[in-house]
C-alpha positions as CSV (number, residue, x, y, z in Angstrom):
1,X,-69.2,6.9,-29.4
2,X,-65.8,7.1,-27.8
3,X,-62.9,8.0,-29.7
4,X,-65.3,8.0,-33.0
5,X,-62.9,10.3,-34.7
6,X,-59.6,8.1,-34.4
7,X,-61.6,5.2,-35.5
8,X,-62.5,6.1,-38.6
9,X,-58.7,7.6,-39.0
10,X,-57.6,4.0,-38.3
11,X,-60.7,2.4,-40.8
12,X,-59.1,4.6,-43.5
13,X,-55.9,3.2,-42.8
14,X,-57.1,-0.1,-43.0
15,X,-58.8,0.7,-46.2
16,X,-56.2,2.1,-47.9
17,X,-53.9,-0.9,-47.0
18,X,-56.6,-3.3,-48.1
19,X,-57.1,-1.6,-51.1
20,X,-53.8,-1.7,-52.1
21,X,-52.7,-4.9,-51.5
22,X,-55.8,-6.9,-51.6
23,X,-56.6,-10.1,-49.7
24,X,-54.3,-13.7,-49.8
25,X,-51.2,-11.9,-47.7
26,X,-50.2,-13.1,-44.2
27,X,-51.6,-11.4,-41.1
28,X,-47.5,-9.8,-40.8
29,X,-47.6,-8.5,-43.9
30,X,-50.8,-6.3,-43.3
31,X,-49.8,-5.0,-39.9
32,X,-46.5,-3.8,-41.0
33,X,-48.3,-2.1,-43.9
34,X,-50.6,-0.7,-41.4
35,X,-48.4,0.7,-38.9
36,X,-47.0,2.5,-42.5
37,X,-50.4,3.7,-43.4
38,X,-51.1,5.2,-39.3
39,X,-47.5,7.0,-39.5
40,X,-49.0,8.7,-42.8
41,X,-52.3,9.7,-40.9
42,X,-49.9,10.7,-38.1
43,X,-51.1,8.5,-36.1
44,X,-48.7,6.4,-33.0
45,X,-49.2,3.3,-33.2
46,X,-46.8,-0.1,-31.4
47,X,-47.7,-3.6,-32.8
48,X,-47.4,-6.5,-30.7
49,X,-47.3,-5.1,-27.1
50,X,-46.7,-7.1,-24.6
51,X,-49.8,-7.2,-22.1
52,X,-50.9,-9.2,-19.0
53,X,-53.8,-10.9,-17.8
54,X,-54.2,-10.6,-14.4
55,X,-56.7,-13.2,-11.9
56,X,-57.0,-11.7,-8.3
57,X,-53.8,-9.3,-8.9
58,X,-52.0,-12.4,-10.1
59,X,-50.5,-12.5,-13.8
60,X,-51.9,-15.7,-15.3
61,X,-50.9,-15.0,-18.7
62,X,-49.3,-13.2,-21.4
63,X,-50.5,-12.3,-24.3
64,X,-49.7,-9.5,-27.5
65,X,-52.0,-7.4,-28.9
66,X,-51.2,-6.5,-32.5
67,X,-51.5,-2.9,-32.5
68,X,-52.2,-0.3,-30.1
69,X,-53.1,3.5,-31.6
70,X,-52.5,6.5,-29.7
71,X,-52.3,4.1,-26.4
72,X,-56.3,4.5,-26.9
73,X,-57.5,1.6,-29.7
74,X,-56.5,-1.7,-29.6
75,X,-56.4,-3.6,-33.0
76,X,-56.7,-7.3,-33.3
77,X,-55.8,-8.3,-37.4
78,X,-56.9,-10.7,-38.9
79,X,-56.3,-12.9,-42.1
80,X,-59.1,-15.5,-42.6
81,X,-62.1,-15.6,-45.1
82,X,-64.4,-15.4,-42.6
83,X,-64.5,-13.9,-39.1
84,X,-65.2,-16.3,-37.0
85,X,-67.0,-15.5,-33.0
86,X,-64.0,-16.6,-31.1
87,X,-62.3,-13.9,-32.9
88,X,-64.9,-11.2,-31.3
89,X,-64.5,-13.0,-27.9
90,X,-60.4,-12.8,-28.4
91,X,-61.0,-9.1,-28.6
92,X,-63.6,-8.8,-26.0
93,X,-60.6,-10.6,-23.4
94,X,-58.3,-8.2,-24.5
95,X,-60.0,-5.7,-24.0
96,X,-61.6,-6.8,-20.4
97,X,-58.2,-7.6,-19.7
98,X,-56.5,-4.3,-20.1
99,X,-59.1,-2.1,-19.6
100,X,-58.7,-0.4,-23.1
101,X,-61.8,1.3,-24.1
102,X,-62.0,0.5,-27.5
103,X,-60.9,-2.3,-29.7
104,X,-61.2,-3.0,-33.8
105,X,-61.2,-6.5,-35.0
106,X,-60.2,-6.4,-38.5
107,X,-60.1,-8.8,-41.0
108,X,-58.1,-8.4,-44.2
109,X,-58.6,-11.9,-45.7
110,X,-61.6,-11.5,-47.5
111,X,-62.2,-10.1,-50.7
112,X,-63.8,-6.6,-49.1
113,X,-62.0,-5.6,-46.0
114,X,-64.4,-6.7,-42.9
115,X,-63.6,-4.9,-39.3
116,X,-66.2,-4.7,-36.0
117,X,-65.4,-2.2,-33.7
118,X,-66.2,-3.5,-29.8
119,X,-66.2,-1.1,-27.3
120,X,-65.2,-2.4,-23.5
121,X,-68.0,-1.7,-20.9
122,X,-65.6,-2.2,-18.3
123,X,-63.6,1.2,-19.2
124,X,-64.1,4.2,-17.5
């Protein structure tokens, strides 16, 4: 598995920020308390970078992806009780449409802290 041992860096991360502040918080609230908890793991992370989609090296949209880490692992958050699939396909475009290799989908609405980690076949 790519990038296996960044993952799990960013998992504890995402742990740590769900344990301490539980679920009920808005999806803001948790990526700013993220991007704390990656700095700690020294860690580089962005949230909301700007990205394009492009159709036959046309842009056709816009779009931000929450949190990039280490320019390597894209991270789509989440706040919702459940995840739902268009969720999984959101991340699945992303990744497609930048060509990052590997993405977590990361949900910190429910009462246990519920992530999928997607890797993008298209990646090199």
């Amino acid at each position: 598995m790519i990038y296996e041992d960044l993952t799990r860096k960013i998992l504890a991360a995402c742990f740590d920020v769900s344990n301490e502040l539980g679920s009920g918080f808005l999806e803001s609230v948790y990526e700013k308390s993220l991007l704390i908890a990656l700095a700690e793991a020294g860690l580089q992370a962005q949230a909301q970078v700007p990205l394009k989609v492009f159709y036959r090296n046309k842009n056709v949209g816009d779009f931000y992806a929450d949190v990039i880490v280490e320019g390597t692992v894209l991270l789509e958050l989440k706040a919702v009780k459940v995840l739902a699939p268009e969720h999984q396909a959101q991340i699945q475009n992303y990744l497609k449409a930048t060509g990052i290799g590997v993405g977590l989908l990361v949900n910190f609405g429910s009462s246990k802290l519920d992530y999928r980690r997607l890797d993008n076949r298209l990646s090199s």
